[in-house]
C-alpha positions in Angstrom: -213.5 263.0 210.1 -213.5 265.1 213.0 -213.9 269.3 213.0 -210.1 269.7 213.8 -208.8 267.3 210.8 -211.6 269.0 208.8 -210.4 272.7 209.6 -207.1 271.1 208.7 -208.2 270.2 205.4 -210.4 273.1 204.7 -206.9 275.7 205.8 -204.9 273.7 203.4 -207.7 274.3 200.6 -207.5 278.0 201.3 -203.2 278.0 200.7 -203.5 275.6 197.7 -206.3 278.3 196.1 -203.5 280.9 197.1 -200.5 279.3 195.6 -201.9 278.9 192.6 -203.4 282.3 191.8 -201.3 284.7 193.1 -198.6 282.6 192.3 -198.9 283.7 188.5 -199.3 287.2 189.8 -196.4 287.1 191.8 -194.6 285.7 188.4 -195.7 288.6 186.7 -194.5 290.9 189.0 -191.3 289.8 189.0 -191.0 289.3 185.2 -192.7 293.2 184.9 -189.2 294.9 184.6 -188.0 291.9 181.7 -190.7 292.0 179.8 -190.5 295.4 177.9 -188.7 298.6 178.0 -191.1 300.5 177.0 -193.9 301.6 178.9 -197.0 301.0 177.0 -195.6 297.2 176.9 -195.3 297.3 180.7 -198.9 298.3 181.1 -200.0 295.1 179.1 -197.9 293.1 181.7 -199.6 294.6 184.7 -203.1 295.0 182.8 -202.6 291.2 182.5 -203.6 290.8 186.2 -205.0 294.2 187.3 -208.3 292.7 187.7 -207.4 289.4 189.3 -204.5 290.3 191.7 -206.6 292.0 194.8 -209.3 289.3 194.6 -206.4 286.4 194.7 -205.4 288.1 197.8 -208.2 287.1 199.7 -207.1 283.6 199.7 -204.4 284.3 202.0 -206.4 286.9 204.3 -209.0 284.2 204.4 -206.8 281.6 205.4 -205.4 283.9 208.0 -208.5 284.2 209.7 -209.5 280.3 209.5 -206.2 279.8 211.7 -207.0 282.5 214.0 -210.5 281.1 214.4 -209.5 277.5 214.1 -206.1 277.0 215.2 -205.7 280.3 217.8 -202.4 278.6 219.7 -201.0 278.1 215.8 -201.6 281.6 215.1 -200.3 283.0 218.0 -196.9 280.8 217.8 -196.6 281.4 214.2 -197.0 285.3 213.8 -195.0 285.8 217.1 -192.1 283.5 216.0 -192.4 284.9 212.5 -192.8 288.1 213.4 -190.3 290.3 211.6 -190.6 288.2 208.1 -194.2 288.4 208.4 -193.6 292.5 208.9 -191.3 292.3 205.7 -194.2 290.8 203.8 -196.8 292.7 204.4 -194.6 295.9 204.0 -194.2 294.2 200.7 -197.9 293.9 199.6 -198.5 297.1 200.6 -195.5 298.6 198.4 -197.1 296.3 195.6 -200.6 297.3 196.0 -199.5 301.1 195.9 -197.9 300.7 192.9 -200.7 299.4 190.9 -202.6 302.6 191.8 -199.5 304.8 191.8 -197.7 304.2 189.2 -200.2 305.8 186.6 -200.5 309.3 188.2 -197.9 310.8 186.1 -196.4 310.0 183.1 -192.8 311.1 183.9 -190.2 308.2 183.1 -188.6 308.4 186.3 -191.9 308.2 188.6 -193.0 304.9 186.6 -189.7 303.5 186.5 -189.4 303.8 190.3 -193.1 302.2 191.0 -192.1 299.5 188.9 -188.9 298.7 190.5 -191.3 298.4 193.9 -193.5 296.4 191.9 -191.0 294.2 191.0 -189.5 294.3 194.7 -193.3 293.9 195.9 -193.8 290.6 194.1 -190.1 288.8 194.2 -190.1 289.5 198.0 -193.3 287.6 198.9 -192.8 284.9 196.5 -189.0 284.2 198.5 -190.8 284.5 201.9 -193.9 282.4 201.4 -191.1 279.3 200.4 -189.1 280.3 203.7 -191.8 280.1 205.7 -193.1 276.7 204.0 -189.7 275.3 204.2 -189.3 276.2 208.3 -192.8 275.3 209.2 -192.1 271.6 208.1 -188.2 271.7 209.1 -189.2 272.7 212.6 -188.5 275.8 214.8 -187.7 276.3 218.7 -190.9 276.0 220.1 -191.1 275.4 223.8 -193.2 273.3 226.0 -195.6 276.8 226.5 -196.0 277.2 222.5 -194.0 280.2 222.9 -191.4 280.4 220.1 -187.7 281.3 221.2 -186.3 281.4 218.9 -184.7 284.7 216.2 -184.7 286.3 213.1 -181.8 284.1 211.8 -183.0 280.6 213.2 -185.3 281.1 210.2 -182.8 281.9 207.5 -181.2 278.3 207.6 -180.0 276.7 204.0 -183.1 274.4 203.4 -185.7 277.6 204.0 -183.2 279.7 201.7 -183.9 276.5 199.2 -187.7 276.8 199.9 -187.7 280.5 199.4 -185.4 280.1 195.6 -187.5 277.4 194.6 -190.8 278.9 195.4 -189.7 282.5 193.9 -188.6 280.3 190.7 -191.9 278.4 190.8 -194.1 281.2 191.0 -192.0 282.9 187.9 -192.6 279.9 185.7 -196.5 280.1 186.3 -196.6 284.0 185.8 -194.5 283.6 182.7 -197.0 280.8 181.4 -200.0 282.9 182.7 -198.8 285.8 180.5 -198.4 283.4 178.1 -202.6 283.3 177.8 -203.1 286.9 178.4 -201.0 288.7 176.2 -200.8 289.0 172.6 -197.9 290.2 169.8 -194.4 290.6 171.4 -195.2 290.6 174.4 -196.5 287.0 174.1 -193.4 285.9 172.3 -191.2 287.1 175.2 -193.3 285.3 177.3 -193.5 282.0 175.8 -189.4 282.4 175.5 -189.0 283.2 179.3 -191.3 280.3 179.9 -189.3 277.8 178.4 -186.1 279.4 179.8 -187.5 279.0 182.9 -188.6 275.3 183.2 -185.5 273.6 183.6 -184.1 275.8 186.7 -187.3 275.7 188.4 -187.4 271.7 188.0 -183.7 271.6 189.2 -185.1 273.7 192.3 -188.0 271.7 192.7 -186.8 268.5 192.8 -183.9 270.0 194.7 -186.0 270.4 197.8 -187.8 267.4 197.7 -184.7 265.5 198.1 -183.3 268.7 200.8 -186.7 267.1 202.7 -185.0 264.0 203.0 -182.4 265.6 204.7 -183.9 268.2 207.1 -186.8 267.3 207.5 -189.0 264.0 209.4 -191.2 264.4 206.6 -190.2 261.2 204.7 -189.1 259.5 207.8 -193.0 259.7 209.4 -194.4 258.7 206.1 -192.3 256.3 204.1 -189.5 257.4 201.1 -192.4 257.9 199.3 -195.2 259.7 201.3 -198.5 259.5 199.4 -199.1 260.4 195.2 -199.2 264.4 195.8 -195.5 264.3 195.4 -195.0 262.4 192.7 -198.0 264.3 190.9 -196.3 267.7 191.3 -192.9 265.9 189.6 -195.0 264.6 186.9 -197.0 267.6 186.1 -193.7 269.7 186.2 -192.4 267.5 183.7 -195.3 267.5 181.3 -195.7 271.4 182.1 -192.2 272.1 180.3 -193.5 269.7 177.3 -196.7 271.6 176.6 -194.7 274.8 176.9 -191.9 273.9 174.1 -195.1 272.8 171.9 -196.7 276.4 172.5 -199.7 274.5 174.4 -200.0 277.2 177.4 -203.4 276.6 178.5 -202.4 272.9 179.1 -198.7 273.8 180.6 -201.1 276.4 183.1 -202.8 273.7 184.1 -200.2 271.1 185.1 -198.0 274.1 187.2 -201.3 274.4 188.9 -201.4 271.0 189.7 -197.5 271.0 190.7 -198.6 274.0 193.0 -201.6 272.2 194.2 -199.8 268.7 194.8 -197.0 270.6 196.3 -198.8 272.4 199.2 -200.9 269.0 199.9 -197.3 267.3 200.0 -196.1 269.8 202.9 -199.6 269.9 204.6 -200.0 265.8 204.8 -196.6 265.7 205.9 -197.3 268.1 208.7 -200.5 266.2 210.0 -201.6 266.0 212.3 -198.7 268.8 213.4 -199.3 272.2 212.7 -195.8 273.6 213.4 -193.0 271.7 214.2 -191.1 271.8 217.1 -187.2 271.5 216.8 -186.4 271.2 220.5 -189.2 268.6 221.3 -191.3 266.9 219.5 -194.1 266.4 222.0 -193.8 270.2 222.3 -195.4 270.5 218.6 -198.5 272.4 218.1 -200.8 269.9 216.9 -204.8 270.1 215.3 -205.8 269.0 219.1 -203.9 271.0 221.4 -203.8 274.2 219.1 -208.0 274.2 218.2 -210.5 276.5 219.2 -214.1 275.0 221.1 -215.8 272.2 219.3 -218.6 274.5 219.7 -216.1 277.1 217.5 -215.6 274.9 214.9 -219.1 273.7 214.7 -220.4 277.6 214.4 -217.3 278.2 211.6 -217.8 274.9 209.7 -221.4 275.7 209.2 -220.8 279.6 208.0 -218.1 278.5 205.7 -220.6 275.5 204.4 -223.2 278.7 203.7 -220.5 281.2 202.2 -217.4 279.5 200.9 -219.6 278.3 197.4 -220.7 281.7 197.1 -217.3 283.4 197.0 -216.4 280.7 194.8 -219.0 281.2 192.4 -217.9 284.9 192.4 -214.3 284.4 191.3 -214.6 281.8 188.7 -217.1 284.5 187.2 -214.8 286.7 187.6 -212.4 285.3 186.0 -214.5 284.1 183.2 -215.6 287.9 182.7 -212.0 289.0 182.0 -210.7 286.3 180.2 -209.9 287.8 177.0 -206.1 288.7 176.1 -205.1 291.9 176.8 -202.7 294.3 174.5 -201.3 297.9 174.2 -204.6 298.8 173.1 -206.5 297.7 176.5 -208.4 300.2 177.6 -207.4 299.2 181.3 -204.1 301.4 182.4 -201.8 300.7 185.7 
């Protein structure tokens, strides 16, 4: 394996580590304003992941920087080309990231009820976006023979990204539901186990509806065969045996298998992009590839051996994290966003 196939691999790590935990806390943002009415039952929803959601962050700002480093044509194209969605989420995040901080300054109804309607617009934004930009990134955009992308706003908005950005914002509710699930106790629990299993069937409707969309708008199967490698059909199986667990109240199982659908699903786009980084829908030969995208060998020799150094040690971090604040929380948490 060369450096650029293992930058490849190592970038696709980094989004699968991101789909999978701020997936659930995109989920529960968008399930905040369902949850309760009340507002000490709110703060058990946001409690839930107050101590997890800026650290599941980092994925994604991590992953932003390997491209730059690793992939600095890819980067370019792709935040140029993407510009004005890419402002749109991060205007979202940061509306999101206030809120947690905001929203328990004053304890008037209608300051907490507005910064968690922004809450709730700060997660279901981001979860629709990240599935747009999934879905265009392996359905191809205009991408000229100088990697410059000519495309607009609207060449991005086409029905099979609108499909990528339901199912993903569907996908990511179904995990947060199932992560509350674990994390809450009482009602609050109850309502979450009951979303959950309301939940499974239209997310596996959407799911399965973009596979076979891929077949349609996308060279994905064509360049790989009807059936491009096991990811795919682990993320069907694993969504299937995710809404079992769930009916028999088994959460910490059904969490597990819509992190493998997550995981399998992201490996599914990324090994049908290789060795293409985006897609070019005017030429093929015009694609932004691993080789013609890259940094230096001497760059990715110098990153690769940093990240061999670092990346365990960050890892190490959040699993202990994690393992710190594992216990449910409830009304009487002594946490309060």
């Amino acid at each position: 394996m060369d450096l650029n196939t293992l930058w490849f691999a190592l970038i696709t790590v980094l989004f699968i580590g991101f789909f999978i935990l701020e997936g659930f806390d995109y989920g529960v943002g968008v399930l905040h304003l369902f949850m309760a009415k009340d507002d000490a039952r709110r703060r058990v929803t946001l409690n839930a992941i107050g101590t997890f959601w800026d650290g599941n962050e980092v994925w994604v700002l991590t992953a932003g920087g390997a491209i730059f480093a690793a992939f600095p044509h890819w980067y370019a194209t792709l935040f140029s080309g993407f510009y004005l969605a890419l402002v749109l989420l991060l205007l979202a995040l940061i509306v999101r990231g206030v809120s947690f901080e905001f929203r328990s300054k004053d304890s008037h109804p209608a300051w907490r009820s507005l910064w968690d309607w922004l809450f709730f617009l700060g997660s279901a934004i981001p979860a629709f976006l990240w599935g747009v930009a999934v879905a265009n990134l392996i359905r191809g955009v205009p991408i000229d023979a100088n990697m410059n992308y000519v495309g607009g706003f609207f060449n991005l908005l086409n029905p099979y990204a609108l499909l990528g950005g339901l199912m993903t914002l569907s996908l990511f509710t179904y995990h947060g539901a199932i992560f509350l699930a674990l994390k809450t106790t009482d009602d609050i629990l109850a309502t979450a186990q009951s979303i959950a299993r309301r939940l499974w069937l239209p997310t596996t409707i959407l799911v399965f509806a973009f596979v076979f969309g891929g077949y349609i708008a996308t060279d994905m199967f064509t360049r790989l065969g009807v059936n491009p490698g096991i990811a795919p059909i682990i993320a069907g199986i694993a969504l299937l045996l995710s809404g079992w667990f769930v009916r028999e109240k088994k959460f910490g199982f059904a969490f597990l298998m819509t992190g493998i659908t997550l995981a399998a699903s992201v490996s599914t786009v990324f090994i049908g992009l290789f060795p293409r980084l985006m897609v070019s829908s005017l030429n093929e030969e015009w694609s932004l590839t691993i080789y013609n995208a890259a940094s230096s060998p001497y760059t990715l020799k110098i990153m690769s051996i940093i990240a061999l150094i670092f990346l365990p040690i960050v890892l190490a971090y959040q699993a202990w994290s994690y393992w710190v604040f594992r216990k449910r929380v409830s009304v009487n948490s002594r946490l309060e966003y």
